[in-house]
N, C-alpha and C positions, 0 to 999 in steps of 0.2 A: 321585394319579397313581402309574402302576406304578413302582417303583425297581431296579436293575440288581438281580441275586441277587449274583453274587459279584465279585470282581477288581473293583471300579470302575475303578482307574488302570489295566490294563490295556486294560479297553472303552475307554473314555473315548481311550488313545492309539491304537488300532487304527480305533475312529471317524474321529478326527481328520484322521489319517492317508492314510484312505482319503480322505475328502470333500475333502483339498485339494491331493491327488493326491502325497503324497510315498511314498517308498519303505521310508525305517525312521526312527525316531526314539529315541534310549534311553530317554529319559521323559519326561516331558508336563513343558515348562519348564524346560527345558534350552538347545536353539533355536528360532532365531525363525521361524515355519512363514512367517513374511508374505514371507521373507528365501529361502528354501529354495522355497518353491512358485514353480514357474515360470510358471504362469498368473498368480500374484499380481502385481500392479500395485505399485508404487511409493504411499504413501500421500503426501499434496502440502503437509499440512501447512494445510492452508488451515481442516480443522473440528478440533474437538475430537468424538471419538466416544465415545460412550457405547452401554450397553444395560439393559433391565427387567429386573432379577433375573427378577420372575415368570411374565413369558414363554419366560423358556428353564430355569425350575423344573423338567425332565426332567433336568438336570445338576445337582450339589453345589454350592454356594457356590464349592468349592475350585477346581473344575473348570471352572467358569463366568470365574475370575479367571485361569485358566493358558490358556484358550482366546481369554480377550479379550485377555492379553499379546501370543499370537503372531497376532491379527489387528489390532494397532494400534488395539484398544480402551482407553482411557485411564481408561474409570470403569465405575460399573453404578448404576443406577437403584433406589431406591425399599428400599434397606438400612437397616436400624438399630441402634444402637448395639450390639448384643450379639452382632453381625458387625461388624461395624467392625474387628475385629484381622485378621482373614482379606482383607480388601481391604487392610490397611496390609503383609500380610506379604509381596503382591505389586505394591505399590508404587501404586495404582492407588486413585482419588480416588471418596469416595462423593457423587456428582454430584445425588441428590436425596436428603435425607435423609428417614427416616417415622419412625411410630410414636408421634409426638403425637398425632395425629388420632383423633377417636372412633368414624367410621365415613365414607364417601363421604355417608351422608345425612344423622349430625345434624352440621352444621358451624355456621362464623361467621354465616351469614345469619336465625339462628334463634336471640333472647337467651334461650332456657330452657335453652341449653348454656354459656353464656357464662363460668359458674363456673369450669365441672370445664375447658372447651376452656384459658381461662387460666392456671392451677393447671399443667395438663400443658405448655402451650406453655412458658412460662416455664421450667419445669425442662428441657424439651429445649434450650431456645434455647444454654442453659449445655452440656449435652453436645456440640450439635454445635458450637459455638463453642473450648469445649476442646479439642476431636479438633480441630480446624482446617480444619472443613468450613466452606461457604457457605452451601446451599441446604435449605431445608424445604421441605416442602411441605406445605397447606391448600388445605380444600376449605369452600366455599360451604353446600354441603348443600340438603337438597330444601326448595321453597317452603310445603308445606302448608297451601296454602290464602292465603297472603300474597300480594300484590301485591311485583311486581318493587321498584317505590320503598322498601317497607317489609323486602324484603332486602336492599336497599343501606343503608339507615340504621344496620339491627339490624348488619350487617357491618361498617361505619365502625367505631360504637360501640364492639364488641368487639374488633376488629384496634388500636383506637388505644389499647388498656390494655394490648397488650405488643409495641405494634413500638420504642417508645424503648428498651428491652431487647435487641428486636434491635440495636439501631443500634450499642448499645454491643458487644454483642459480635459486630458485624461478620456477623448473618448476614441473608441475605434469605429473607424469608416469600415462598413460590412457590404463589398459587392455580390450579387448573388449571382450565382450560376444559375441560366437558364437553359432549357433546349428550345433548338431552333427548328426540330424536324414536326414536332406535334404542336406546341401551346405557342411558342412567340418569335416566325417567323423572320430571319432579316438578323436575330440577337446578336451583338459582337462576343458576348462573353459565354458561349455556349459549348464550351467544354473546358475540364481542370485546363489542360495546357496554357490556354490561353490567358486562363485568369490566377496561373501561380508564375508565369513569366511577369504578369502585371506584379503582381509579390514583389518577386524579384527586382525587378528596375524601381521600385518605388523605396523598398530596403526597409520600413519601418514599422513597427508592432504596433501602431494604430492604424494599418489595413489590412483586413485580412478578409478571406474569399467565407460567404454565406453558400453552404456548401449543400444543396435542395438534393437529396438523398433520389427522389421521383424524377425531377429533369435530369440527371445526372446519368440515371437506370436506362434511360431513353435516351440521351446523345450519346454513352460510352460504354454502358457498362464494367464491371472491373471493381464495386462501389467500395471491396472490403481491404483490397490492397492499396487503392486506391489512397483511400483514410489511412493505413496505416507507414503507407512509404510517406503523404505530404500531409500529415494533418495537423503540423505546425503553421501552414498558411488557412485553414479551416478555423475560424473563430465563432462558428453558428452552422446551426445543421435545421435541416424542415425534411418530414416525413409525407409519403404520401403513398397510397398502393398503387404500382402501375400491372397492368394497363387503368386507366383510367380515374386516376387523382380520387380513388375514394379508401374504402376503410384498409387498413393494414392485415388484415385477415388473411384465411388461406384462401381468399377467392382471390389474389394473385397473386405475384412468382417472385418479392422478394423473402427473403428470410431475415425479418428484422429482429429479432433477438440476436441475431449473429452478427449483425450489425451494430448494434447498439454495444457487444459485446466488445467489438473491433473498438467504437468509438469510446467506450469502459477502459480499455486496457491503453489505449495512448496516455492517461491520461488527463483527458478535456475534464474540463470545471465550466464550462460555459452551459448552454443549455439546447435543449434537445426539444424543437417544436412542432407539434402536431399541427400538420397543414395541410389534413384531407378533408376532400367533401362527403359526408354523411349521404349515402346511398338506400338510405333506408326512410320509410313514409312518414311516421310519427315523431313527435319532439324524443317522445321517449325511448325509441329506439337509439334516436341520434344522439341521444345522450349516453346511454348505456355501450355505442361505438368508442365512444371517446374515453370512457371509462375502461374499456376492452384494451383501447391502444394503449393509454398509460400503464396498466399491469403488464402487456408485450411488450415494450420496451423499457421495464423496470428490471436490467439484468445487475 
């Protein structure tokens, strides 16, 4: 994707700026925009808000932490170790960890990865454990030709040779639910069923299912009882509008305040991450989306 040519901190505060309507600011993290915008709401305290580095990868690292400061964003999604200084230098918690992982398709569900997946999981478990993170995240990976039962076996099998490692150092393995009919055909772990049986046979509270609110809406629908009959196996939720992974707005068909309300009333203390793509032209629109979604699902 294109990158600014020159000033970033300059764009990046004139952006800002504009999109949440204030008048001057001396530099980006200094004040609190949530604080100074007078259309901004009051945040309630009720969720933990996050956001997908990758989705809003038209901004720096840098810039993505000094914009989620002044919207009462508390982490960002899907970082790894070699960023990890640049979230600790603004204070702000890396809410899913990556970078074990070998691809969205060869994952756990498939023992011809089972070597190298454990080899790398093990040595991250110690990373994120050190930095004094929580969350990984894993992925299932595609069936290839398996039957469902024989990627929950192959998945037991390999997840139980390094979650007593998790245990020890306190983090939790987070698989995420994908759909298989739109975005990642072939996926094993494409609907709850599937991936709260894996719960279940695995039996221990550092695994629990990354429970993608948008894939979810699209393999099953059901999202609100869903969360509230099993959302003790749900340790991480990601947002997105469907049809089409972009802004949470009424230009699609979920009702995410009544969701987020569901995920309120269980309960959860974890965090709740913004992982749409911004459908709209300017930086500053795209900014002002994201600012739009965090007061929607600030119930």
């Amino acid at each position: 994707m294109k990158r600014y040519p020159i000033d970033r901190r300059s764009l990046l505060r004139n952006t800002i700026t504009s999109a949440i309507g204030l008048t001057a600011l001396p530099y980006i993290g200094t004040r609190a925009l949530a604080d100074d915008a007078p259309a901004q709401r009051a945040l309630k305290g009720n969720i933990n808000h996050a956001v997908a580095r990758w989705t809003f990868d038209f901004l720096t690292l840098e810039e993505l932490c000094q914009l989620s400061t002044q919207l009462g964003i508390k982490a960002i999604d899907l970082v790894g170790p070699d960023e990890w200084p640049v979230l600790q230098r603004h204070g702000l918690d890396s809410s899913m960890c990556n970078g074990a992982e070998l691809s969205l398709e060869d994952g756990w569900g498939d023992s011809r990865f089972h070597s190298e997946l454990i080899e790398r999981y093990l040595n991250h478990i110690d990373l994120v454990s050190q930095a004094g993170y929580t969350n990984l995240i894993c992925f299932s990976g595609n069936a290839r030709g398996m039957n469902p039962e024989q990627g929950l076996d192959n998945a037991e099998a390999g997840l139980k040779q390094i979650l007593p490692h998790a245990e020890e150092g306190g983090v939790v393995l987070q698989m995420e639910l994908f759909n298989s009919k739109i975005d990642h055909p072939d996926y094993l772990c494409d609907n709850s069923a599937w991936g709260i049986e894996l719960c279940q046979r695995l039996d221990s509270p550092n695994f629990k299912l990354l429970y993608d609110i948008y894939h979810m809406q699209i393999s099953e629908g059901d999202i609100i009882r869903t969360i509230r009959e099993n959302h003790h196996f749900f340790g991480h939720y990601h947002t997105a509008g469907v049809p089409g992974r972009h802004e949470i707005d009424d230009t699609q068909e979920l009702n995410y305040p009544a969701i987020c309300r569901a995920i309120r009333d269980t309960g959860f203390k974890g965090y709740i991450a913004q992982e749409f793509l911004p459908d709209r032209t300017s930086q500053q629109e795209k900014i002002a989306s994201l600012r739009a979604a965090i007061q929607l699902c600030d119930v």
